[in-house]
C-alpha positions as a LaTeX table, in Angstrom:
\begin{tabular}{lrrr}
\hline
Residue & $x$ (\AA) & $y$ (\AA) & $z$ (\AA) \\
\hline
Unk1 & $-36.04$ & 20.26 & 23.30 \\
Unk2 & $-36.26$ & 16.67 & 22.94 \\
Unk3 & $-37.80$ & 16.89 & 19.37 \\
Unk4 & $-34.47$ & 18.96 & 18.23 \\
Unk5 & $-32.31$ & 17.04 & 19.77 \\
Unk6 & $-33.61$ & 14.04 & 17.94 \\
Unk7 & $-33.27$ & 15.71 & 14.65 \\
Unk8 & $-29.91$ & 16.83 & 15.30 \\
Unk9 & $-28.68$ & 13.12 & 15.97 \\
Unk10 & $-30.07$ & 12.33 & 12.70 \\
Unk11 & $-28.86$ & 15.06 & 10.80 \\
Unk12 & $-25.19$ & 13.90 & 12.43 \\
Unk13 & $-25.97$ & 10.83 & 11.62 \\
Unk14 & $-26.73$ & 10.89 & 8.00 \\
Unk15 & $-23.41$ & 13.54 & 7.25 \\
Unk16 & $-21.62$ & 10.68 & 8.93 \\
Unk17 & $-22.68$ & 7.98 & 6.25 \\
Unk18 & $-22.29$ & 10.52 & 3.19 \\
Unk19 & $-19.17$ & 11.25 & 4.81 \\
Unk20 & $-16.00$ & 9.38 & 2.15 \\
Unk21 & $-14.37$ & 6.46 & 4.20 \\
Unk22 & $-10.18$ & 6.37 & 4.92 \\
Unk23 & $-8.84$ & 4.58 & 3.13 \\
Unk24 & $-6.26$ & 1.55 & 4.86 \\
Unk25 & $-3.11$ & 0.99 & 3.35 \\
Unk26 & $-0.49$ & $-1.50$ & 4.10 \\
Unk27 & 2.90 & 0.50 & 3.93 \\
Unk28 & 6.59 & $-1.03$ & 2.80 \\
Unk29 & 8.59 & 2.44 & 2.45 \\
Unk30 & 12.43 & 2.02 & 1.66 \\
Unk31 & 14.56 & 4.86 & 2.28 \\
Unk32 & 15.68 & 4.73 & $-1.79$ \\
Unk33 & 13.93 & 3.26 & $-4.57$ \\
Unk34 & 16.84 & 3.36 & $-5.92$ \\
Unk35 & 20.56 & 2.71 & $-4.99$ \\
Unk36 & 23.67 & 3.84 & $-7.01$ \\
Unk37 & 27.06 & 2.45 & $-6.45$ \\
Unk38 & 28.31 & 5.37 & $-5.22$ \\
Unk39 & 25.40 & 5.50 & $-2.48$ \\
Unk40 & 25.10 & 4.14 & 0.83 \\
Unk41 & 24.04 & 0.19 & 0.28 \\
Unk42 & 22.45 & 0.03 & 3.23 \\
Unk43 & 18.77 & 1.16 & 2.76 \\
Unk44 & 15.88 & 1.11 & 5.76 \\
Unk45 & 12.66 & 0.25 & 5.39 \\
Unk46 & 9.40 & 1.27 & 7.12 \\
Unk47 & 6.16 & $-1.07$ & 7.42 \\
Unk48 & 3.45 & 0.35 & 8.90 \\
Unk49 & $-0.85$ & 0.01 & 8.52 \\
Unk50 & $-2.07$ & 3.13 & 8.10 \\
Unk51 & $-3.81$ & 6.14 & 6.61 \\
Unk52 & $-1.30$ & 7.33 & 4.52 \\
Unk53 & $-2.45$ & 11.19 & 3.42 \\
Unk54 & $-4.05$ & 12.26 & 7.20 \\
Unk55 & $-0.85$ & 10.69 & 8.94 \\
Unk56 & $-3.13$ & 9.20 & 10.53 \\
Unk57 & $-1.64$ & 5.79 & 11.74 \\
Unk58 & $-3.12$ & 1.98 & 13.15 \\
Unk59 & $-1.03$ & $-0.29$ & 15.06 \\
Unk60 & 0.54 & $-3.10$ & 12.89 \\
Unk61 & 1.32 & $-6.39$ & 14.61 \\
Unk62 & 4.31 & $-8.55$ & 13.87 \\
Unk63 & 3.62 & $-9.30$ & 10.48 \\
Unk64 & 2.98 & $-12.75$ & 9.52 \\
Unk65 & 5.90 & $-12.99$ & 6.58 \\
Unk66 & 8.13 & $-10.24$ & 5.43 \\
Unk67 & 10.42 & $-10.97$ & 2.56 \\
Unk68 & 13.01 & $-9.59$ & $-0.26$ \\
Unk69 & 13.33 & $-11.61$ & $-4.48$ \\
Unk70 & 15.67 & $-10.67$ & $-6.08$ \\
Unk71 & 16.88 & $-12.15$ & $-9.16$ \\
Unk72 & 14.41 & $-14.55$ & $-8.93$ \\
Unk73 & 14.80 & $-15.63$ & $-5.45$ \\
Unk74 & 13.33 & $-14.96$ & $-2.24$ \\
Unk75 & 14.91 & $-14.39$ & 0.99 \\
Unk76 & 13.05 & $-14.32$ & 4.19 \\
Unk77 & 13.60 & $-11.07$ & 6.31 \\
Unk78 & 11.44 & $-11.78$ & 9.42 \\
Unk79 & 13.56 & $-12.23$ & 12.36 \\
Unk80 & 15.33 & $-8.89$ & 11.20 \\
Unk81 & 12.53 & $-6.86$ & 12.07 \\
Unk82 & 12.38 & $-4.45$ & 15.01 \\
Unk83 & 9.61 & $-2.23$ & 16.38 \\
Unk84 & 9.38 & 0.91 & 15.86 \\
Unk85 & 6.61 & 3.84 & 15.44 \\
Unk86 & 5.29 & 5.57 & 12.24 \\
Unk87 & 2.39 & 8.16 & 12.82 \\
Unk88 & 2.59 & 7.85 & 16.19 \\
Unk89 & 1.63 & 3.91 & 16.39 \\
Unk90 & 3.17 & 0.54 & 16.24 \\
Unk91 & 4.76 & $-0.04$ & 13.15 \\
Unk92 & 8.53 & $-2.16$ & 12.09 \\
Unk93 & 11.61 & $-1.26$ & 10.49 \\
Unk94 & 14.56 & $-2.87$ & 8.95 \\
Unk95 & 18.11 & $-2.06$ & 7.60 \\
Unk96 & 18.84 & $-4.37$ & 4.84 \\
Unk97 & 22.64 & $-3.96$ & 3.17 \\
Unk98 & 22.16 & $-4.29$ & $-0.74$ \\
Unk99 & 25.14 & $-6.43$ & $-2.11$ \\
Unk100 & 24.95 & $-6.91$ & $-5.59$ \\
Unk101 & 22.65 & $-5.60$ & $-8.73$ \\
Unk102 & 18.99 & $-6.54$ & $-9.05$ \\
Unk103 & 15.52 & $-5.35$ & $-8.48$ \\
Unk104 & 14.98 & $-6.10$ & $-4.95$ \\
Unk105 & 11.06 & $-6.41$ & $-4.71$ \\
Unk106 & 10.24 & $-6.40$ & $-1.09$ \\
Unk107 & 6.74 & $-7.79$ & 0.61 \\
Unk108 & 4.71 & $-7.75$ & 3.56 \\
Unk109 & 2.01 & $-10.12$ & 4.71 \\
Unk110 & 0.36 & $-8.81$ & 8.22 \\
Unk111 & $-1.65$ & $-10.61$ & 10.30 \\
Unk112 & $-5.75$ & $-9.95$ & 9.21 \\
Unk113 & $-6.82$ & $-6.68$ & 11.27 \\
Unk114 & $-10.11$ & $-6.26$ & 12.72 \\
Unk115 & $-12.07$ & $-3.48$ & 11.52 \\
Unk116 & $-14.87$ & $-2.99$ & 13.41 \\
Unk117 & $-16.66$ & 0.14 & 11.41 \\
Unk118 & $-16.09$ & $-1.88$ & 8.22 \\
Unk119 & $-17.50$ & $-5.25$ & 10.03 \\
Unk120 & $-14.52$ & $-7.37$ & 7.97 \\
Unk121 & $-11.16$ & $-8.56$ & 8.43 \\
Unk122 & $-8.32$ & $-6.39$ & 5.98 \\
Unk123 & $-5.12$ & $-7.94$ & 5.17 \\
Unk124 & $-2.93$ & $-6.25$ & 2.65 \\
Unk125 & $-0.37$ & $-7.64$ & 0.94 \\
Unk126 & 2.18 & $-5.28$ & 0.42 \\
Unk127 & 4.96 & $-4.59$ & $-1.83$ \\
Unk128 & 7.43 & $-2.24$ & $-3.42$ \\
Unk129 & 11.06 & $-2.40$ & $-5.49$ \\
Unk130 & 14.35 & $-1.27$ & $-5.51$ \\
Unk131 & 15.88 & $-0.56$ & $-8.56$ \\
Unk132 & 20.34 & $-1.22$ & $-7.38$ \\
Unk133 & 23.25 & $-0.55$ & $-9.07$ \\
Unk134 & 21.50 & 0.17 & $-12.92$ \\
Unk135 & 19.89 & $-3.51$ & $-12.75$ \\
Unk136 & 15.99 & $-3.36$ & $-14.03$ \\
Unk137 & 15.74 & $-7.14$ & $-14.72$ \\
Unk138 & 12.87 & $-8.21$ & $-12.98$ \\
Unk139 & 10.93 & $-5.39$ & $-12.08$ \\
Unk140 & 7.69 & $-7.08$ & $-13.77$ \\
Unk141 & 8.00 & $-10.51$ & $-12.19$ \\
Unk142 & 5.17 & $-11.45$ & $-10.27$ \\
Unk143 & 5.82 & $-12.73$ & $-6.36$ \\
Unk144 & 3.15 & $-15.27$ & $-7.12$ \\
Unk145 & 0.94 & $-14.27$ & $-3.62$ \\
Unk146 & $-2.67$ & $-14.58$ & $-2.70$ \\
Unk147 & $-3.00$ & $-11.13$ & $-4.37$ \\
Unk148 & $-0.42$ & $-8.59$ & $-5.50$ \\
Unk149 & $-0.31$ & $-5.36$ & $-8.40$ \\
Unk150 & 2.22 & $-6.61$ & $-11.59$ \\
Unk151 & 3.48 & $-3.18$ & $-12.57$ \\
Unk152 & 2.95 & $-2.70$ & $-16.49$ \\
Unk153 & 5.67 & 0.61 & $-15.49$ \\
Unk154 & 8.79 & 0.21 & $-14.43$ \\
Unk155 & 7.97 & 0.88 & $-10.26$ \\
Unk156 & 11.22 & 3.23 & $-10.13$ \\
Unk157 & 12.56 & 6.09 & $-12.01$ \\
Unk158 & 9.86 & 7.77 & $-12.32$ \\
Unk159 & 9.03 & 11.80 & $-13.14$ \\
Unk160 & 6.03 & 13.32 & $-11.78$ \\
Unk161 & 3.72 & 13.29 & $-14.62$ \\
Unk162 & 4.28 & 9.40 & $-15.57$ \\
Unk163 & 1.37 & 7.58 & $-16.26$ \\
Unk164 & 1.68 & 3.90 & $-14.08$ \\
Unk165 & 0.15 & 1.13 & $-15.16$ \\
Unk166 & $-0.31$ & $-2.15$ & $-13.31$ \\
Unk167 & $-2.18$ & $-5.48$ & $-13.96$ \\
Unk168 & $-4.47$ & $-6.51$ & $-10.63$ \\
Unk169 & $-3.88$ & $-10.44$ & $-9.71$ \\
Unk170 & $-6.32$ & $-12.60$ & $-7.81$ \\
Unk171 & $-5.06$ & $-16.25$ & $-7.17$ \\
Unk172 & $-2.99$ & $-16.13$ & $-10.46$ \\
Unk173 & $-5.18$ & $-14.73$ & $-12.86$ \\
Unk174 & $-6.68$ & $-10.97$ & $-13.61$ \\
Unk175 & $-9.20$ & $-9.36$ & $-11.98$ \\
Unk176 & $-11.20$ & $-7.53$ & $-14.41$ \\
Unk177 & $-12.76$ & $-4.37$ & $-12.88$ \\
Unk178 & $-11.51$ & $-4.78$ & $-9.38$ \\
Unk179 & $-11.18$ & $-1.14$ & $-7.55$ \\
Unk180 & $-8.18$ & 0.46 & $-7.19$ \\
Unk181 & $-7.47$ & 3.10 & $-4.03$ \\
Unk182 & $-4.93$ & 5.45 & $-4.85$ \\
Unk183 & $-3.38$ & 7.64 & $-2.33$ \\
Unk184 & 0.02 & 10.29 & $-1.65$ \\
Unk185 & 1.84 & 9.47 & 1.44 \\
Unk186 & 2.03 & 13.67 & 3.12 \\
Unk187 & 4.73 & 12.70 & 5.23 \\
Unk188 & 5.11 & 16.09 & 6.30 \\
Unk189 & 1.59 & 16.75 & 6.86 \\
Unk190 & 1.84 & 19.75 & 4.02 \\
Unk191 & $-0.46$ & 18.89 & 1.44 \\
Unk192 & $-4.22$ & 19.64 & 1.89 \\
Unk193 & $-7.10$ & 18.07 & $-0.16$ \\
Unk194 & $-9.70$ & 20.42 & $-0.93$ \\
Unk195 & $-12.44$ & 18.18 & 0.21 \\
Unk196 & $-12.84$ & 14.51 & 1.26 \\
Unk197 & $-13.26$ & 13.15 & $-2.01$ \\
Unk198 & $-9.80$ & 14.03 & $-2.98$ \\
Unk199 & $-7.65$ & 12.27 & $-0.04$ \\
Unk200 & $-7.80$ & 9.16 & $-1.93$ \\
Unk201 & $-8.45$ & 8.37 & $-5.80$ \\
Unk202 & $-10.46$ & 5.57 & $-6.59$ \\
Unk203 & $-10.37$ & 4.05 & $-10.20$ \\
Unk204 & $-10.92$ & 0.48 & $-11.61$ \\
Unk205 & $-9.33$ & $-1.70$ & $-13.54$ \\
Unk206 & $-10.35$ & $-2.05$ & $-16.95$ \\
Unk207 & $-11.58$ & $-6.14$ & $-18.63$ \\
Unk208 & $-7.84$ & $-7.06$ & $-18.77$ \\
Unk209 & $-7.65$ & $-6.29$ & $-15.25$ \\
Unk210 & $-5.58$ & $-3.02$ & $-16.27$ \\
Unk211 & $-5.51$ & $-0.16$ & $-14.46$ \\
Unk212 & $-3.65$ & 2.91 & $-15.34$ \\
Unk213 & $-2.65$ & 6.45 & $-13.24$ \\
Unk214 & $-1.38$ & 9.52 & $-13.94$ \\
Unk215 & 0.66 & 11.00 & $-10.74$ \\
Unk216 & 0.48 & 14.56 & $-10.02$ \\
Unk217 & 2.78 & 15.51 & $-7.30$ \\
Unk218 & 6.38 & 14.08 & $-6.53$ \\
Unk219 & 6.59 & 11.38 & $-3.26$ \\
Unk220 & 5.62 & 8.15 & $-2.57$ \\
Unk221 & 2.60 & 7.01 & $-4.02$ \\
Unk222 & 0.20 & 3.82 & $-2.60$ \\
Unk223 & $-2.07$ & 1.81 & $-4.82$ \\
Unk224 & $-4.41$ & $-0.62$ & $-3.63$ \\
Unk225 & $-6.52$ & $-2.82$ & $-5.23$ \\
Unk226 & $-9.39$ & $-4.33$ & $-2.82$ \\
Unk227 & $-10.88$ & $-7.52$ & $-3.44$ \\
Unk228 & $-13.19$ & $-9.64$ & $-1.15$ \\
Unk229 & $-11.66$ & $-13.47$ & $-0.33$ \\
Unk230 & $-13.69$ & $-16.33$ & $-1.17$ \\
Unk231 & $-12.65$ & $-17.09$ & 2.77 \\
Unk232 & $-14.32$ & $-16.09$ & 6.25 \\
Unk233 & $-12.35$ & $-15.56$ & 9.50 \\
Unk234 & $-14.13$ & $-15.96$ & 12.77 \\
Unk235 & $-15.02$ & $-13.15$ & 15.20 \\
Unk236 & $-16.62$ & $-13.61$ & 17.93 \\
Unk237 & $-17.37$ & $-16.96$ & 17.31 \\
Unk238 & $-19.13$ & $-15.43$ & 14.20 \\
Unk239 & $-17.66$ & $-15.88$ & 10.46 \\
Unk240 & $-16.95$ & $-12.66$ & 9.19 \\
Unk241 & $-15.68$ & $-10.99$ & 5.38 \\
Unk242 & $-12.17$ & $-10.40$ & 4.68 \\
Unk243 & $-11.24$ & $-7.78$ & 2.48 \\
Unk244 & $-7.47$ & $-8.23$ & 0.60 \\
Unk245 & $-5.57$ & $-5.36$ & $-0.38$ \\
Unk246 & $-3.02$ & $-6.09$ & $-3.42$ \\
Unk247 & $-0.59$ & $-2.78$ & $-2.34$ \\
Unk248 & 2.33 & $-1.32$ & $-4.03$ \\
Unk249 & 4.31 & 1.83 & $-3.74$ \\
Unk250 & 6.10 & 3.75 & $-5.99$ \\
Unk251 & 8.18 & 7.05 & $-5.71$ \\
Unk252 & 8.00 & 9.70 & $-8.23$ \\
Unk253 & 10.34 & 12.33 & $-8.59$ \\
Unk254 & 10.70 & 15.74 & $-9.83$ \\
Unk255 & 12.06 & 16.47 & $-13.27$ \\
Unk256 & 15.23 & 18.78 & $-12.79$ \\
Unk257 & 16.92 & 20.76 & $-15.51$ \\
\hline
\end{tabular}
C-alpha cells in the first residue's frame, strides 16, 4: 500500500511539471478600439491581472501609474480609477470621455506581484490604443517605458486574418529573440482549446527584435513579450527575479459583406 502510494505521488508529480504553465497577462480592455463621431465618446476601460483564455482571474492592486498620450502627450489617469471585479477578482475600471481626434494609447504599470510557483516577481506593463474620430497619427509612437511592444500594424481596424507585427523594446533598444505569449481573451467562456498547448501561443521575436502573428478568431487579442530585469526585488528578506511583461492588446474583427 505504501509502495503504490509512493508511485502514485510521483506519477502526479511528474504530469504536474510536463503540465504547460498559464500564462499572466496584464489586461487594459477599452470598451471600443475605436470611436466614431457619431458614437458614444465616452469609452470604459477594464484593467485587470489575469489569465485571460480560462477566465481565470488574480487580484490586481492599485496600480502604480495608469496613463492616456495622445498626440504626443501624456495625461495621468490615476486618481480616476475605481475598483471593480473582472473574473471574479479585484481588478479597476475607468470612464474616460474622448474629446477630440487622436490615437489615444493607454498604459498600465502595476505594482510587481508575487508569484510564488514561478519563485519571481511579474510586472507587466500594459498597453493598448484607440483609434477616435478617423485620426491614426501616432499609433506607432513608442511610450518610451521600461519595456513596451511598438506595433509594426496599425493596433486597430483590424479583420480576423491580419497578420500583426510588433517590434519588442527593452530599455530603448530591441530585443532580439525575446519570447512572445500570445493569448484570446474567451470572455464568454465559449471557446475550448483542444489541449494545453493551445491556450496560449508562444513565438519569438526574430534578430530585429520582430515578431509577427497571424490571428485566427475575432476578439481581443493579448501579446506579451517576457523579459527578465537586470533588477532583484526582495522577498523575504531574500533578493528574488523579476520577470517584465511588455503587453498589448488588440481587437480584431470580423470581415462583413
Amino acid at each position: 500500500m505504501k509502495k503504490a502510494s509512493i508511485i502514485l505521488a510521483i506519477l502526479l508529480s511528474i504530469s504536474i511539471s510536463v503540465m504547460p504553465c498559464l500564462a499572466h497577462f496584464g489586461m487594459v480592455i477599452p470598451s471600443d478600439s475605436m470611436v466614431m463621431p457619431e458614437d458614444n465618446r465616452t469609452i470604459s476601460i477594464a484593467i485587470s491581472f489575469s489569465h485571460p483564455f480560462e477566465g481565470i482571474g488574480m487580484k490586481l492592486s492599485r496600480p502604480g501609474r495608469f496613463m492616456v498620450m495622445v498626440n504626443g502627450k501624456t495625461q495621468e489617469l490615476i486618481t480616476g480609477l475605481r475598483q471593480s471585479k473582472v473574473m471574479g477578482e479585484q481588478a479597476w475600471q475607468l470612464d474616460y470621455k474622448i474629446n477630440r481626434p487622436g490615437v489615444y494609447t493607454f498604459f498600465m504599470e502595476p505594482e510587481p506581484y508575487w508569484e510564488p510557483a514561478e519563485d519571481c516577481y511579474i510586472i507587466h506593463y500594459t498597453k493598448t490604443a484607440v483609434g477616435a474620430f478617423g485620426s491614426e497619427e501616432g499609433w506607432d509612437d513608442p511610450l518610451g517605458i521600461k519595456t513596451e511592444i511598438v506595433p509594426l500594424t496599425r493596433p486597430f481596424g483590424l479583420y480576423t486574418g491580419n497578420l500583426f507585427q510588433g517590434v519588442v523594446m527593452l530599455n530603448g533598444g530591441p530585443v532580439p529573440y525575446a519570447e512572445v505569449e500570445v493569448e484570446y481573451y474567451n470572455k464568454d467562456g465559449k471557446a475550448e482549446a483542444p489541449t494545453d498547448y493551445m491556450i496560449t501561443q508562444v513565438l519569438k521575436s526574430d534578430s530585429n527584435g520582430v515578431f509577427s502573428y497571424t490571428v485566427p478568431k475575432a476578439g481581443w487579442w493579448g501579446f506579451a513579450a517576457l523579459n527578465m530585469s537586470d533588477e532583484k526585488i526582495k522577498h523575504k528578506g531574500e533578493n528574488k527575479d523579476v520577470e517584465l511583461g511588455a503587453v498589448i492588446w488588440v481587437e480584431f474583427h470580423e470581415w462583413k459583406d
